[in-house]
N, C-alpha and C positions, 0 to 999 in steps of 0.2 A: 235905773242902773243898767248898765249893757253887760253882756255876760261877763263875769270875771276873769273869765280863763284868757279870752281875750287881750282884756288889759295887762293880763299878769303874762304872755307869750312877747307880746310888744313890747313890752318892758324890757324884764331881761333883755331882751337882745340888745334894746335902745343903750340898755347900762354895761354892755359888753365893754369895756375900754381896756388901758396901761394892764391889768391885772390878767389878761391873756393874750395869748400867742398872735403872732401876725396872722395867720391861718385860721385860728376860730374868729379874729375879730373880720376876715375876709367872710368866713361860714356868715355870720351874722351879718352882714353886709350885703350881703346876697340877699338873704331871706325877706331883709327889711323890703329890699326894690324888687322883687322876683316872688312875694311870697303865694301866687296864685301857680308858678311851675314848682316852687320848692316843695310845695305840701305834699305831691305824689312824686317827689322821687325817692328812689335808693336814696342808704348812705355814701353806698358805692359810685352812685351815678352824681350825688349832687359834692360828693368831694372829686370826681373829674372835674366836672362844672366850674369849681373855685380853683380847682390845682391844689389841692390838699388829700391825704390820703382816707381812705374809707375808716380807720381806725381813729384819726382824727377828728372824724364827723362824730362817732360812736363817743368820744369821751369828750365832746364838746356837749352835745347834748348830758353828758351824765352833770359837768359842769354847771351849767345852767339849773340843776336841780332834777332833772326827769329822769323815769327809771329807763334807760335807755333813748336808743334813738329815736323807734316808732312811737312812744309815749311823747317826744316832742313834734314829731310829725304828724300824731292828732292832733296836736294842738293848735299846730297850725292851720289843718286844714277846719278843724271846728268854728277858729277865727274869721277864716275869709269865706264861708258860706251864705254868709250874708251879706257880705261885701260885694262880690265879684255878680259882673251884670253879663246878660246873654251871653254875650258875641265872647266874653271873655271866659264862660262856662262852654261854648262849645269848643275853642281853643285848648283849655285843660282835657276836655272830654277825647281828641286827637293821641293823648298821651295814655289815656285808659282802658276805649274800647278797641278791642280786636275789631275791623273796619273789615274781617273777610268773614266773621263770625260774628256779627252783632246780635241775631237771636242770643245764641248760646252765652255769650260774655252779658248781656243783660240779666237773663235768667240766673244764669251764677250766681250773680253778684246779689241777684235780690234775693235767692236760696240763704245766702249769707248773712244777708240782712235780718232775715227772719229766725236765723239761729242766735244771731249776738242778741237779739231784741227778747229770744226765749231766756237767755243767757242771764239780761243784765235788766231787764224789766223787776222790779222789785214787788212780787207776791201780797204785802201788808199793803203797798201804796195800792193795788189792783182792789182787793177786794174791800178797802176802804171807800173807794170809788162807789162799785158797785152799790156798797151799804147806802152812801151817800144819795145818792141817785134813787134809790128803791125807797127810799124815806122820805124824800123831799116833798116840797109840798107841789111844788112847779121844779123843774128843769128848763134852762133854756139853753138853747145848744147854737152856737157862732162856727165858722169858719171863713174866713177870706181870701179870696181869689184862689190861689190851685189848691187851697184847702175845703173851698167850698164844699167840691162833691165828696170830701167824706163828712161833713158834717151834712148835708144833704141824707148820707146813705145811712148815719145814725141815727138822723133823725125820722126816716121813713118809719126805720125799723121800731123804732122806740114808741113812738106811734102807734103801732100796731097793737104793742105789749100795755100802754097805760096811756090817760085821757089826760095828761098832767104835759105834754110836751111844745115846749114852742118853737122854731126853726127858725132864727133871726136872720131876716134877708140882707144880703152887701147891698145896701142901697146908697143913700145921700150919709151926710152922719149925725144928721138933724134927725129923718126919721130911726137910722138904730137905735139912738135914744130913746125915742118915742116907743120904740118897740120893747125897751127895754124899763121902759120909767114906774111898771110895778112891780120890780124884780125886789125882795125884799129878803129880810132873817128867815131862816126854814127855807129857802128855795137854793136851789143849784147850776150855777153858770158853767157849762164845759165850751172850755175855748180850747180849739183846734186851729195849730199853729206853726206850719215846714218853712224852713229858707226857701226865698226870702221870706221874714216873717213883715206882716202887716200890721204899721203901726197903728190903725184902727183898733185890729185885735188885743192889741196890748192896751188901748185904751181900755176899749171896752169891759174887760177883766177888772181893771184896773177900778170900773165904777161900780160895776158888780158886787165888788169885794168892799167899796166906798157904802153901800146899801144894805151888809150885811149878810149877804149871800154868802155863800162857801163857793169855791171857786175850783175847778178842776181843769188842770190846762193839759193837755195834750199836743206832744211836740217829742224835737228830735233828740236832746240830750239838754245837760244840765248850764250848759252854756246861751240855751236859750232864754231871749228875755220875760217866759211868761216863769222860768223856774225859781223868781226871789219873788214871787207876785202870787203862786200858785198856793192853794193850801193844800193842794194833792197833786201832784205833779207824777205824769206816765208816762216815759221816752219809748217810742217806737223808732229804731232807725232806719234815715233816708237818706241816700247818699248823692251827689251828682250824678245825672248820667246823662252828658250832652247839655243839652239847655234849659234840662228836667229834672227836677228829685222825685227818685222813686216814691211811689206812695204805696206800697205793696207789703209792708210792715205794718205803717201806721193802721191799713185795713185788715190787716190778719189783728190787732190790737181791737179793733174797733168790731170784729166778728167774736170775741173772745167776751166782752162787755155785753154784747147784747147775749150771746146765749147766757152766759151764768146771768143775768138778770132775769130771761125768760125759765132759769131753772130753778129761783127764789121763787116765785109766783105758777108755778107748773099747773093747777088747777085752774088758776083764772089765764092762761097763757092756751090752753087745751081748749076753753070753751069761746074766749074769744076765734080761735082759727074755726072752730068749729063751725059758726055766724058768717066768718068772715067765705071760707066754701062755698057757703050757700049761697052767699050776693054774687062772690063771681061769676057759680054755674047759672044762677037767674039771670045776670045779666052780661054772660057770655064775654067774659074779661078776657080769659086766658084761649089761645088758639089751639084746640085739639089735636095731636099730631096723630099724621093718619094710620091706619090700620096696617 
Protein backbone atom coordinates (compact mmCIF):
# COMPACT_ATOMS: atom_id res chain seq x y z
CA UNK A 1 0.00 0.00 0.00
CA UNK A 2 1.52 3.61 -0.84
CA UNK A 3 0.97 6.26 1.62
CA UNK A 4 -2.57 7.18 2.04
CA UNK A 5 -2.44 10.73 2.16
CA UNK A 6 -1.01 10.59 -1.10
CA UNK A 7 -3.86 8.89 -2.73
CA UNK A 8 -6.42 10.73 -0.86
CA UNK A 9 -4.48 14.54 -2.08
CA UNK A 10 -4.69 13.24 -5.72
CA UNK A 11 -7.98 12.39 -5.48
CA UNK A 12 -9.65 15.15 -4.44
CA UNK A 13 -8.23 17.22 -6.74
CA UNK A 14 -8.77 14.50 -9.58
CA UNK A 15 -12.61 14.76 -8.32
CA UNK A 16 -12.74 18.58 -8.39
CA UNK A 17 -15.36 19.12 -11.22
CA UNK A 18 -19.21 20.97 -12.10
CA UNK A 19 -19.60 21.16 -8.20
CA UNK A 20 -16.85 24.28 -7.99
CA UNK A 21 -15.99 27.52 -9.22
CA UNK A 22 -14.05 28.01 -12.59
CA UNK A 23 -11.17 29.28 -10.19
CA UNK A 24 -10.86 26.31 -7.79
CA UNK A 25 -11.32 23.98 -10.56
CA UNK A 26 -8.15 26.18 -12.23
CA UNK A 27 -6.49 25.90 -8.31
CA UNK A 28 -6.75 22.24 -8.83
CA UNK A 29 -5.58 22.08 -12.32
CA UNK A 30 -2.55 23.68 -11.55
CA UNK A 31 -1.57 21.55 -8.75
CA UNK A 32 -2.30 18.40 -10.67
CA UNK A 33 0.57 19.55 -13.68
CA UNK A 34 2.71 21.73 -11.29
CA UNK A 35 2.56 19.92 -8.04
CA UNK A 36 6.40 19.89 -7.42
CA UNK A 37 6.34 24.26 -7.56
CA UNK A 38 2.64 24.24 -5.79
CA UNK A 39 3.75 22.56 -2.72
CA UNK A 40 5.86 25.57 -1.47
CA UNK A 41 3.99 28.21 -2.46
CA UNK A 42 1.86 30.93 -0.63
CA UNK A 43 -1.79 31.11 -0.92
CA UNK A 44 -1.07 34.43 -1.99
CA UNK A 45 1.52 33.47 -4.53
CA UNK A 46 -0.08 30.38 -5.95
CA UNK A 47 -3.64 32.33 -6.50
CA UNK A 48 -1.33 34.96 -8.56
CA UNK A 49 -0.16 31.90 -10.36
CA UNK A 50 -3.78 30.84 -11.48
CA UNK A 51 -5.33 34.43 -11.43
CA UNK A 52 -7.54 33.63 -8.51
CA UNK A 53 -7.50 35.54 -5.52
CA UNK A 54 -5.58 34.48 -2.16
CA UNK A 55 -8.86 34.09 -0.39
CA UNK A 56 -9.99 31.83 -2.94
CA UNK A 57 -7.14 29.55 -2.53
CA UNK A 58 -7.76 29.61 1.54
CA UNK A 59 -11.56 28.30 0.94
CA UNK A 60 -10.62 25.95 -1.81
CA UNK A 61 -8.48 24.11 0.33
CA UNK A 62 -11.20 24.36 3.32
CA UNK A 63 -13.39 22.78 0.30
CA UNK A 64 -11.48 19.98 -0.27
CA UNK A 65 -11.75 18.89 3.32
CA UNK A 66 -8.37 20.44 5.10
CA UNK A 67 -8.19 22.63 7.87
CA UNK A 68 -6.97 25.36 5.99
CA UNK A 69 -4.47 26.09 3.46
CA UNK A 70 -1.02 24.98 4.80
CA UNK A 71 -2.70 21.63 5.93
CA UNK A 72 -3.31 21.07 2.04
CA UNK A 73 0.06 22.20 1.18
CA UNK A 74 1.58 19.41 3.39
CA UNK A 75 -0.03 17.39 1.75
CA UNK A 76 1.09 18.08 -1.02
CA UNK A 77 4.33 18.36 -0.49
CA UNK A 78 4.38 14.83 1.75
CA UNK A 79 3.00 13.52 -1.70
CA UNK A 80 5.72 14.41 -4.07
CA UNK A 81 8.75 13.48 -1.75
CA UNK A 82 9.22 10.59 -3.24
CA UNK A 83 8.19 11.31 -6.40
CA UNK A 84 10.33 14.18 -7.57
CA UNK A 85 13.92 13.09 -8.79
CA UNK A 86 17.33 15.13 -8.45
CA UNK A 87 17.37 17.72 -11.04
CA UNK A 88 13.71 18.39 -10.12
CA UNK A 89 14.63 18.66 -6.19
CA UNK A 90 17.24 21.21 -6.94
CA UNK A 91 14.79 23.18 -9.03
CA UNK A 92 12.20 23.39 -6.06
CA UNK A 93 15.29 23.85 -3.57
CA UNK A 94 15.79 27.59 -6.01
CA UNK A 95 12.37 28.57 -4.48
CA UNK A 96 13.44 27.90 -0.69
CA UNK A 97 16.88 28.50 -0.02
CA UNK A 98 18.09 32.01 0.55
CA UNK A 99 21.30 31.45 -2.29
CA UNK A 100 23.10 34.63 -0.36
CA UNK A 101 22.68 32.86 3.04
CA UNK A 102 22.79 29.25 2.60
CA UNK A 103 24.61 28.39 5.98
CA UNK A 104 21.99 30.19 7.89
CA UNK A 105 18.76 29.23 5.86
CA UNK A 106 19.93 25.45 6.12
CA UNK A 107 20.64 25.59 9.83
CA UNK A 108 17.22 27.30 10.37
CA UNK A 109 15.36 25.16 8.90
CA UNK A 110 16.89 22.01 10.41
CA UNK A 111 16.66 23.98 14.00
CA UNK A 112 12.97 23.45 12.98
CA UNK A 113 12.99 20.37 12.07
CA UNK A 114 14.19 19.25 15.29
CA UNK A 115 11.60 21.31 17.26
CA UNK A 116 8.40 19.81 15.05
CA UNK A 117 10.16 16.25 15.47
CA UNK A 118 10.32 17.25 19.59
CA UNK A 119 6.75 18.44 18.95
CA UNK A 120 5.14 15.54 17.13
CA UNK A 121 7.49 12.49 17.92
CA UNK A 122 4.96 10.41 20.07
CA UNK A 123 6.63 9.56 23.86
CA UNK A 124 4.61 5.84 24.16
CA UNK A 125 5.83 4.89 20.51
CA UNK A 126 9.62 6.09 21.63
CA UNK A 127 9.89 4.21 24.78
CA UNK A 128 8.11 1.25 23.38
CA UNK A 129 10.87 1.09 21.10
CA UNK A 130 13.35 1.26 23.44
CA UNK A 131 11.60 -1.64 25.71
CA UNK A 132 11.59 -3.53 22.45
CA UNK A 133 15.04 -3.28 21.63
CA UNK A 134 16.49 -3.77 25.22
CA UNK A 135 14.43 -7.08 25.37
CA UNK A 136 15.14 -8.62 22.27
CA UNK A 137 16.79 -11.47 21.68
CA UNK A 138 18.88 -10.22 18.39
CA UNK A 139 18.17 -6.66 16.73
CA UNK A 140 18.97 -6.29 13.38
CA UNK A 141 19.32 -2.91 12.10
CA UNK A 142 18.76 -1.84 7.94
CA UNK A 143 19.12 1.38 6.24
CA UNK A 144 19.59 2.01 2.50
CA UNK A 145 21.30 4.24 0.49
CA UNK A 146 21.29 7.92 2.20
CA UNK A 147 19.91 6.08 5.06
CA UNK A 148 22.63 4.00 5.36
CA UNK A 149 24.91 6.09 7.70
CA UNK A 150 22.47 6.52 10.30
CA UNK A 151 21.84 3.00 10.47
CA UNK A 152 25.60 2.66 10.31
CA UNK A 153 25.85 5.21 13.40
CA UNK A 154 23.21 3.08 15.29
CA UNK A 155 24.51 0.52 14.83
CA UNK A 156 28.14 1.33 15.95
CA UNK A 157 26.74 2.62 18.87
CA UNK A 158 24.48 -0.23 19.93
CA UNK A 159 27.30 -2.21 19.47
CA UNK A 160 29.09 -0.90 21.94
CA UNK A 161 26.09 -1.12 24.74
CA UNK A 162 25.07 -5.07 23.94
CA UNK A 163 26.44 -8.37 21.95
CA UNK A 164 22.95 -8.97 20.42
CA UNK A 165 23.39 -6.47 17.22
CA UNK A 166 23.55 -7.10 13.50
CA UNK A 167 24.26 -4.08 10.75
CA UNK A 168 22.66 -5.48 7.64
CA UNK A 169 25.00 -4.48 4.68
CA UNK A 170 23.13 -2.75 1.07
CA UNK A 171 24.56 -5.39 -0.80
CA UNK A 172 23.04 -7.76 -3.61
CA UNK A 173 19.31 -8.88 -2.37
CA UNK A 174 20.07 -12.27 -2.45
CA UNK A 175 22.64 -11.96 0.15
CA UNK A 176 20.29 -9.30 2.43
CA UNK A 177 18.34 -12.17 2.71
CA UNK A 178 20.99 -14.31 3.52
CA UNK A 179 21.83 -11.92 6.15
CA UNK A 180 18.75 -11.84 7.39
CA UNK A 181 17.39 -15.64 7.11
CA UNK A 182 17.70 -16.24 10.99
CA UNK A 183 15.73 -13.23 11.98
CA UNK A 184 12.98 -14.95 14.05
CA UNK A 185 9.87 -14.38 16.97
CA UNK A 186 11.74 -12.50 19.94
CA UNK A 187 14.22 -10.58 17.74
CA UNK A 188 13.79 -6.90 16.29
CA UNK A 189 14.20 -5.46 12.76
CA UNK A 190 14.66 -1.46 12.79
CA UNK A 191 14.31 -0.22 9.27
CA UNK A 192 15.50 3.12 8.66
CA UNK A 193 13.85 4.91 5.88
CA UNK A 194 14.03 9.01 4.25
CA UNK A 195 12.68 9.98 0.69
CA UNK A 196 13.30 8.63 -1.47
CA UNK A 197 12.47 5.70 0.38
CA UNK A 198 14.14 2.24 -0.96
CA UNK A 199 12.05 -0.28 -2.05
CA UNK A 200 14.43 -2.93 -0.80
CA UNK A 201 13.91 -1.43 2.69
CA UNK A 202 10.42 -1.90 2.49
CA UNK A 203 10.83 -5.23 1.50
CA UNK A 204 12.91 -6.26 3.79
CA UNK A 205 10.65 -5.12 6.81
CA UNK A 206 8.18 -6.60 5.08
CA UNK A 207 9.91 -10.36 5.59
CA UNK A 208 11.09 -9.53 8.84
CA UNK A 209 7.66 -9.07 10.12
CA UNK A 210 6.75 -12.44 7.53
CA UNK A 211 9.22 -14.31 10.27
CA UNK A 212 7.96 -12.95 13.31
CA UNK A 213 10.01 -10.31 14.34
CA UNK A 214 8.58 -7.18 15.63
CA UNK A 215 9.36 -4.50 13.41
CA UNK A 216 10.41 -0.84 14.17
CA UNK A 217 10.75 1.52 11.19
CA UNK A 218 12.06 4.79 11.40
CA UNK A 219 11.13 7.44 8.80
CA UNK A 220 9.72 10.68 8.02
CA UNK A 221 6.08 10.87 8.81
CA UNK A 222 3.02 8.69 8.48
CA UNK A 223 2.79 8.91 4.85
CA UNK A 224 5.69 6.79 4.63
CA UNK A 225 5.52 3.37 3.29
CA UNK A 226 7.15 1.47 6.27
CA UNK A 227 3.98 3.28 8.51
CA UNK A 228 1.08 0.47 7.66
CA UNK A 229 3.97 -2.11 7.78
CA UNK A 230 5.64 -0.97 11.01
CA UNK A 231 4.52 -2.30 14.57
CA UNK A 232 6.34 0.73 16.08
CA UNK A 233 6.64 3.52 13.88
CA UNK A 234 9.11 6.96 14.93
CA UNK A 235 8.93 10.01 12.41
CA UNK A 236 11.95 12.16 12.77
CA UNK A 237 11.48 15.12 10.23
CA UNK A 238 13.38 15.57 7.02
CA UNK A 239 12.78 18.02 4.75
CA UNK A 240 14.21 18.93 1.14
CA UNK A 241 17.06 20.99 0.93
CA UNK A 242 18.52 21.03 -2.73
CA UNK A 243 19.06 17.55 -3.82
CA UNK A 244 19.26 16.36 -0.20
CA UNK A 245 16.99 15.58 2.95
CA UNK A 246 18.15 16.64 5.79
CA UNK A 247 19.15 13.98 8.12
CA UNK A 248 19.68 16.09 11.26
CA UNK A 249 16.40 14.99 13.13
CA UNK A 250 16.28 11.70 12.22
CA UNK A 251 20.00 11.76 14.13
CA UNK A 252 18.99 13.77 17.05
CA UNK A 253 16.13 10.77 17.13
CA UNK A 254 18.64 8.06 16.73
CA UNK A 255 21.15 9.99 19.80
CA UNK A 256 17.84 9.94 21.89
CA UNK A 257 17.52 5.80 21.40
CA UNK A 258 20.80 5.16 22.17
CA UNK A 259 21.27 7.22 25.34
CA UNK A 260 17.95 6.05 27.09
CA UNK A 261 18.97 2.49 26.27
CA UNK A 262 22.47 3.04 27.53
CA UNK A 263 20.50 4.58 30.81
CA UNK A 264 18.22 1.13 31.15
CA UNK A 265 21.54 -0.81 31.50
CA UNK A 266 23.80 1.99 33.34
CA UNK A 267 25.90 -0.62 35.33
CA UNK A 268 26.60 -2.92 32.40
CA UNK A 269 26.99 0.35 30.02
CA UNK A 270 29.78 1.94 32.86
CA UNK A 271 31.80 -1.35 32.89
CA UNK A 272 31.71 -2.05 29.38
CA UNK A 273 33.27 1.71 28.56
CA UNK A 274 35.34 1.10 31.28
CA UNK A 275 37.14 -2.30 29.10
CA UNK A 276 36.63 -0.47 26.29
CA UNK A 277 39.34 2.72 27.61
CA UNK A 278 41.56 0.42 28.34
CA UNK A 279 42.05 -1.30 24.50
CA UNK A 280 42.03 2.15 23.04
CA UNK A 281 44.75 3.54 25.47
CA UNK A 282 46.75 0.03 24.86
CA UNK A 283 46.34 0.21 21.57
CA UNK A 284 46.67 3.90 20.97
CA UNK A 285 43.10 4.28 18.99
CA UNK A 286 42.39 7.77 19.91
CA UNK A 287 45.01 10.74 18.90
CA UNK A 288 46.11 12.75 22.03
CA UNK A 289 45.55 16.40 21.62
CA UNK A 290 48.57 18.30 22.58
CA UNK A 291 49.50 20.04 25.64
Amino acid sequence: MEGSMEKDILARLAEVGEGYSKGQRRIAGYILENYDKAAFMTAEKLGRTVGVSESTVVRFASDLGYDGYPDMRKAVQEMIRSRLTSVQRIEVAKQLLDEKNILKSVLVGDAERLQATLRECDPASFDAAVDAIAGAQHVYILGMRSSACLAGFLGYYLGLLMDNISLIHDQSSCELYEQLMRIHKGDVFVGISYPRYSTRSVKALRYAKSRGALAIGITDSDASPFAPLADILLCAKSDMVSFLDSLVAPMGLLNALIVALGAKNRDTVEDTFRDLEKIWADYDVYARAKD
